[in-house]
Residue frames as a rotation matrix with the C-alpha (Angstrom) as fourth column:
UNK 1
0.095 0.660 0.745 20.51
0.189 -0.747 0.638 9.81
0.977 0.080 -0.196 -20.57
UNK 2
-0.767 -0.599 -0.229 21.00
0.236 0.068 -0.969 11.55
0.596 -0.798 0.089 -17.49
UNK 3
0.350 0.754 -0.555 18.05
0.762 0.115 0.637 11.67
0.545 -0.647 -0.534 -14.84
UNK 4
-0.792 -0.587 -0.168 18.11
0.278 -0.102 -0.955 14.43
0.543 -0.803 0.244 -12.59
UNK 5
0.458 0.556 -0.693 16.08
0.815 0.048 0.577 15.29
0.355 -0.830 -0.431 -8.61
UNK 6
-0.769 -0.261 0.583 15.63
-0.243 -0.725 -0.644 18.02
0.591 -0.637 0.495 -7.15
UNK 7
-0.302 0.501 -0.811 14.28
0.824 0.565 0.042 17.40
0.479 -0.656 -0.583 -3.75
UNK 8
-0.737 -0.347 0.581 12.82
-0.015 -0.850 -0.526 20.28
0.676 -0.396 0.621 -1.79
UNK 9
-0.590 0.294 -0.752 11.66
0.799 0.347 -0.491 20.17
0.117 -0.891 -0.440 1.83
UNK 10
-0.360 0.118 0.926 8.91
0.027 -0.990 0.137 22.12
0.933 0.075 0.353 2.55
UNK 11
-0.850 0.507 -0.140 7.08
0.491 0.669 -0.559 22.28
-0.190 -0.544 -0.818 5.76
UNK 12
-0.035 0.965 0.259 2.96
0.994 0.061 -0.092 22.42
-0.104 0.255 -0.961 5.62
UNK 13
-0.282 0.365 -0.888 2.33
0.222 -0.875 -0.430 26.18
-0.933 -0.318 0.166 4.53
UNK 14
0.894 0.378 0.242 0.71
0.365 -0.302 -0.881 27.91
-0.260 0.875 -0.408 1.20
UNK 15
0.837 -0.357 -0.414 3.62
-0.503 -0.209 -0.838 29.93
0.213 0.910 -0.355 0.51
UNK 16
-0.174 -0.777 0.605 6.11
-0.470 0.605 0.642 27.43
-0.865 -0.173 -0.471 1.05
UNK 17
0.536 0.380 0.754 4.24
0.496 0.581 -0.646 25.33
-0.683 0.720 0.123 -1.84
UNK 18
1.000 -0.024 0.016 5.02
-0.008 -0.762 -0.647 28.69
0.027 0.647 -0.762 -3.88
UNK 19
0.216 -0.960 -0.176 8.87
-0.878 -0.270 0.395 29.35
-0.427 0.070 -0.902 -3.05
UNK 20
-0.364 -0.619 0.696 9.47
-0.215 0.783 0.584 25.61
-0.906 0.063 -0.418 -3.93
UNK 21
0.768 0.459 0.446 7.38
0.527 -0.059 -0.848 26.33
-0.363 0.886 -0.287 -7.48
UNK 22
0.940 -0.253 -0.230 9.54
-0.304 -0.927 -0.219 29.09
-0.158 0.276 -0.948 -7.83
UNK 23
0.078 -0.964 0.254 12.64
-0.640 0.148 0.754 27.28
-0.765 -0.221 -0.605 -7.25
UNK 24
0.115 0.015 0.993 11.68
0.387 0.920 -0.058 24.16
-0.915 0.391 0.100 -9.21
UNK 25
0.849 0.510 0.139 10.49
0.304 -0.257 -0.917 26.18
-0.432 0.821 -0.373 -12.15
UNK 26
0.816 -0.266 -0.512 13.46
-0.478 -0.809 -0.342 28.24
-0.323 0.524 -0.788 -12.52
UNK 27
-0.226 -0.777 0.588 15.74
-0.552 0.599 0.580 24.99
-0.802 -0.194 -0.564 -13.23
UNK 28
0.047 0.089 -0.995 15.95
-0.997 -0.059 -0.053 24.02
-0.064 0.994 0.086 -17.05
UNK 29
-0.840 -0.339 -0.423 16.60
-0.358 0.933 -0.038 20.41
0.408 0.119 -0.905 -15.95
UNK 30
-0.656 0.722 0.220 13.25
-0.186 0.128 -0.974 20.37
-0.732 -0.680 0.050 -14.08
UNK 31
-0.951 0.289 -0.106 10.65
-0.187 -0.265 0.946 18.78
0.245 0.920 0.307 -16.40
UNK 32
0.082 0.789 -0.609 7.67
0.481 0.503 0.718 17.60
0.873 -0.352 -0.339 -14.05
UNK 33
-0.460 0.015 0.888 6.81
-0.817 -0.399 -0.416 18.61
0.348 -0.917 0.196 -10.63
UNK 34
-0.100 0.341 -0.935 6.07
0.362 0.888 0.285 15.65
0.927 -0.310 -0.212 -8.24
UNK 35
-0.409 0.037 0.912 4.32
-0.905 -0.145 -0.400 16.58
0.117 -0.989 0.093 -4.69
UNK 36
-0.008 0.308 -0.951 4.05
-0.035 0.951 0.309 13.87
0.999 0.035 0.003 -2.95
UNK 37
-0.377 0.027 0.926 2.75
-0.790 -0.531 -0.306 14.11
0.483 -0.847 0.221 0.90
UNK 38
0.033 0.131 -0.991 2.58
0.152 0.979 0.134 11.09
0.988 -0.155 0.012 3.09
UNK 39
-0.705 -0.709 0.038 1.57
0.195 -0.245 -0.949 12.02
0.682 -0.662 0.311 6.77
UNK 40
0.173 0.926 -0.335 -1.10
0.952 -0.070 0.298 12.30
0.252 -0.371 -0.894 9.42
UNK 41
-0.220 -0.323 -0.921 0.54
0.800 -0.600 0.019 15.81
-0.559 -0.732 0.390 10.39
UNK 42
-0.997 -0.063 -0.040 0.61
0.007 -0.609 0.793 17.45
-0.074 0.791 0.607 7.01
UNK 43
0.257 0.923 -0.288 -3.33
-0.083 -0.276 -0.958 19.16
-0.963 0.270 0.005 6.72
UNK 44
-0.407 0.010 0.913 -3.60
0.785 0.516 0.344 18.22
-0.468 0.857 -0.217 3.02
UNK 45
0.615 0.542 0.573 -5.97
0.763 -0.591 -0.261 20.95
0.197 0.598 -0.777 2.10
UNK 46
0.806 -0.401 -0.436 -3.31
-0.256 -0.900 0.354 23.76
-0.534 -0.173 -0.827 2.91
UNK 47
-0.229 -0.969 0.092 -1.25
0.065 0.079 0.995 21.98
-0.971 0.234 0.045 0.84
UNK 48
-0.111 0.440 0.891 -3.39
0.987 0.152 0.048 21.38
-0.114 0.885 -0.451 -2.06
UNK 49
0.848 0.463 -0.258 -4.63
0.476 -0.879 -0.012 25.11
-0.232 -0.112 -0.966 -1.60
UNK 50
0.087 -0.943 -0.321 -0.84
-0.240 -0.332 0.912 26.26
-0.967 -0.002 -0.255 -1.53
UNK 51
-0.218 0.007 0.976 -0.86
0.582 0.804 0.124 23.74
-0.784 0.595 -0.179 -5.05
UNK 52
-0.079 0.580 0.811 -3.01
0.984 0.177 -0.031 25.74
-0.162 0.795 -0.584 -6.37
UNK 53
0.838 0.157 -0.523 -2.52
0.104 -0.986 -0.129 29.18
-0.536 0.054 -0.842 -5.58
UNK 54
0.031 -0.831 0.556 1.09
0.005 0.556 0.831 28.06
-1.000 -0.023 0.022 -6.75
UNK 55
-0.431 -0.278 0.858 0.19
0.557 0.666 0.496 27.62
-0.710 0.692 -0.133 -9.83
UNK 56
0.774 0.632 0.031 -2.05
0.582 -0.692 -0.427 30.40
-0.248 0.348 -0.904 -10.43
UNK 57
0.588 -0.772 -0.241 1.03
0.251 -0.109 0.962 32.17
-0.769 -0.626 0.129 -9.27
UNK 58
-0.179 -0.891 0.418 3.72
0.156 0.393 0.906 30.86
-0.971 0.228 0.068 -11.14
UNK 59
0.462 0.428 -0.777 1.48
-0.839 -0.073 -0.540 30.69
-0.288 0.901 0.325 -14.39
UNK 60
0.062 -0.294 0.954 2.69
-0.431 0.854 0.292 26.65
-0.900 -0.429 -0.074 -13.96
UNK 61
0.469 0.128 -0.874 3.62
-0.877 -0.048 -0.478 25.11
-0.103 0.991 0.090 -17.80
UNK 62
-0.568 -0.715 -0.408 5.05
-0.691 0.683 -0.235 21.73
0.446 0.148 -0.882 -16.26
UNK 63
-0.010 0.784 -0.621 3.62
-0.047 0.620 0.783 18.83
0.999 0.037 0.031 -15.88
UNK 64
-0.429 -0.328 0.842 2.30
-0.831 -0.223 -0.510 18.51
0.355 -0.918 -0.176 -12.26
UNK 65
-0.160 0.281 -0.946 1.64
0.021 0.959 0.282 15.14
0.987 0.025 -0.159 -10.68
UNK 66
-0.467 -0.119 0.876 0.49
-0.866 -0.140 -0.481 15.23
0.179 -0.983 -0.037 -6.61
UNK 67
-0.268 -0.028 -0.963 -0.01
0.144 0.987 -0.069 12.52
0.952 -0.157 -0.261 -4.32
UNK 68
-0.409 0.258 0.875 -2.15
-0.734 -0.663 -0.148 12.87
0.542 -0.703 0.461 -1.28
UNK 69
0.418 0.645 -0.639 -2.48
0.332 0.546 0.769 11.20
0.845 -0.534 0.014 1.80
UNK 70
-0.931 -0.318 -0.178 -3.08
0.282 -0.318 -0.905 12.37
0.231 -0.893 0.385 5.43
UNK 71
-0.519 0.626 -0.582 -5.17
0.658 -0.142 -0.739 14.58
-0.546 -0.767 -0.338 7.31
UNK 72
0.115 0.901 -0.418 -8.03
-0.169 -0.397 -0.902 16.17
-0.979 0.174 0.107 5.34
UNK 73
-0.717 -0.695 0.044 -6.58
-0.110 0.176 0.978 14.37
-0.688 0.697 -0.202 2.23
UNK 74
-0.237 0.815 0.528 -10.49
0.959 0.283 -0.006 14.05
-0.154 0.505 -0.849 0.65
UNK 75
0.345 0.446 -0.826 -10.70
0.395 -0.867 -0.303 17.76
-0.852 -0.222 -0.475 0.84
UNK 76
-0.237 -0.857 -0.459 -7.61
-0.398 -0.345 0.850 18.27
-0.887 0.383 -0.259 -0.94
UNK 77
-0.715 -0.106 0.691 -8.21
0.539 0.545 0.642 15.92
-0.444 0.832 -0.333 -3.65
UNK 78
0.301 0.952 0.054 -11.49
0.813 -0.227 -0.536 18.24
-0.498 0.205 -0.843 -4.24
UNK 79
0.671 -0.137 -0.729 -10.01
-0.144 -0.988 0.053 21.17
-0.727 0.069 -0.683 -4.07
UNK 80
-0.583 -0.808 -0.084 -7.60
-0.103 -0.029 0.994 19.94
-0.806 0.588 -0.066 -6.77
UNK 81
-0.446 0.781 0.438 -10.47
0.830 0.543 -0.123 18.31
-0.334 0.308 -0.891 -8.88
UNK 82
0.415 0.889 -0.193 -12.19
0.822 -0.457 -0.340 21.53
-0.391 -0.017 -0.920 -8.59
UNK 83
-0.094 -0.299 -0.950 -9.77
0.320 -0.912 0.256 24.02
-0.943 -0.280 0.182 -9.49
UNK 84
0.734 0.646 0.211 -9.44
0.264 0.016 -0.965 23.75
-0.626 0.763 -0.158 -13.10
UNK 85
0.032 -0.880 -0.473 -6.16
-0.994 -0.076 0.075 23.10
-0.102 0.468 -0.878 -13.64
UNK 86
0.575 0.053 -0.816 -4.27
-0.324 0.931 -0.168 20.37
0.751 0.361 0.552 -15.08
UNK 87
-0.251 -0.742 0.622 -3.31
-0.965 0.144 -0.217 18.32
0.072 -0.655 -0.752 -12.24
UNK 88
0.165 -0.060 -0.985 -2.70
-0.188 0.978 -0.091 14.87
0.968 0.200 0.150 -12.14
UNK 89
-0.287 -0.075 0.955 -3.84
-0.947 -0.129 -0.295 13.34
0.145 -0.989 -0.034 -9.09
UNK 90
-0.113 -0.144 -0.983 -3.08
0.086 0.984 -0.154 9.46
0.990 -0.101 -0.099 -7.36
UNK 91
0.856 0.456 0.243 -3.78
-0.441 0.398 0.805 7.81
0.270 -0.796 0.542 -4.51
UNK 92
0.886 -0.462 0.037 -1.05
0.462 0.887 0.015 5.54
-0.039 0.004 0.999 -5.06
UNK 93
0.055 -0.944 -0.324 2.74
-0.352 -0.322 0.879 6.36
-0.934 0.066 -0.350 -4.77
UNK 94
-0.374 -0.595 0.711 3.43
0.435 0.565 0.701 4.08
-0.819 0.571 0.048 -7.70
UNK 95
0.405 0.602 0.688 0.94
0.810 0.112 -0.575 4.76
-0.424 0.790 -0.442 -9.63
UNK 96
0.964 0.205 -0.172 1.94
0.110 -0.890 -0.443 8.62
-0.244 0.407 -0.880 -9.44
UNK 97
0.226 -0.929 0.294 5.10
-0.156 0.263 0.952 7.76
-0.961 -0.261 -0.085 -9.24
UNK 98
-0.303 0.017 0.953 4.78
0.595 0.785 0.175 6.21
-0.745 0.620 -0.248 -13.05
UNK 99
0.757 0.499 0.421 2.58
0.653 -0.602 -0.460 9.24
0.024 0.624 -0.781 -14.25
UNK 100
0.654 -0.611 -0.445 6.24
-0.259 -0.735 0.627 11.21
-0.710 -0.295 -0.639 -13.84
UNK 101
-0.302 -0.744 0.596 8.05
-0.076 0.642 0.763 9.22
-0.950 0.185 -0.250 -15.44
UNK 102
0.016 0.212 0.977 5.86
0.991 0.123 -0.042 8.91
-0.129 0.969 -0.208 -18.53
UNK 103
0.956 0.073 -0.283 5.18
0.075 -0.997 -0.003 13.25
-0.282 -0.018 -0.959 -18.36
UNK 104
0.477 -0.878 0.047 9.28
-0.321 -0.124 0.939 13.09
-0.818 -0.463 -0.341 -18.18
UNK 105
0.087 -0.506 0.858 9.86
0.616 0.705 0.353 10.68
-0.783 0.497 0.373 -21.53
């Protein structure tokens, strides 16, 4: 079975979140979406916010798994919590790391 990654740099903005939805989405090998943000620089809640407009957006139909931690990372997790989408959200790398992988089988 082949495995494939797509990796895509973004830096901290809403519609950055969005072009790299857009990109992911339109790839037939893409079956999950992993964000995963590790940083005291990255503002979390403009990313989560981006996350979610993103998905409004996009009209999102893959699984989406995020991973927050940084600067206003307790906002973010609200605002994800709150939005009323399905997002899968970890503290942990592994953990989310794992919730791909099963989303993926």
């Amino acid at each position: 079975k082949q495995w494939y990654q797509r990796r895509v740099a973004i830096t901290a903005g809403e519609s950055q979140v969005e072009k790299a939805f857009n990109l992911l989405t339109k790839d037939p090998a893409v079956k999950a979406i992993f964000v995963n943000i590790f940083g005291g620089i990255v503002d979390c809640k403009i990313i989560a916010t981006g996350i979610i407009n993103a998905c409004n957006k996009t009209g999102l139909e893959l699984p989406l798994v995020v991973r927050l931690k940084g600067a206003n990372m307790e906002a973010a997790r609200e605002l994800l919590a709150n939005s009323g989408l399905d997002i899968a959200a970890y503290d942990e790398l592994d953990e989310a790391a794992g919730a791909v992988v099963e989303f993926v089988k």
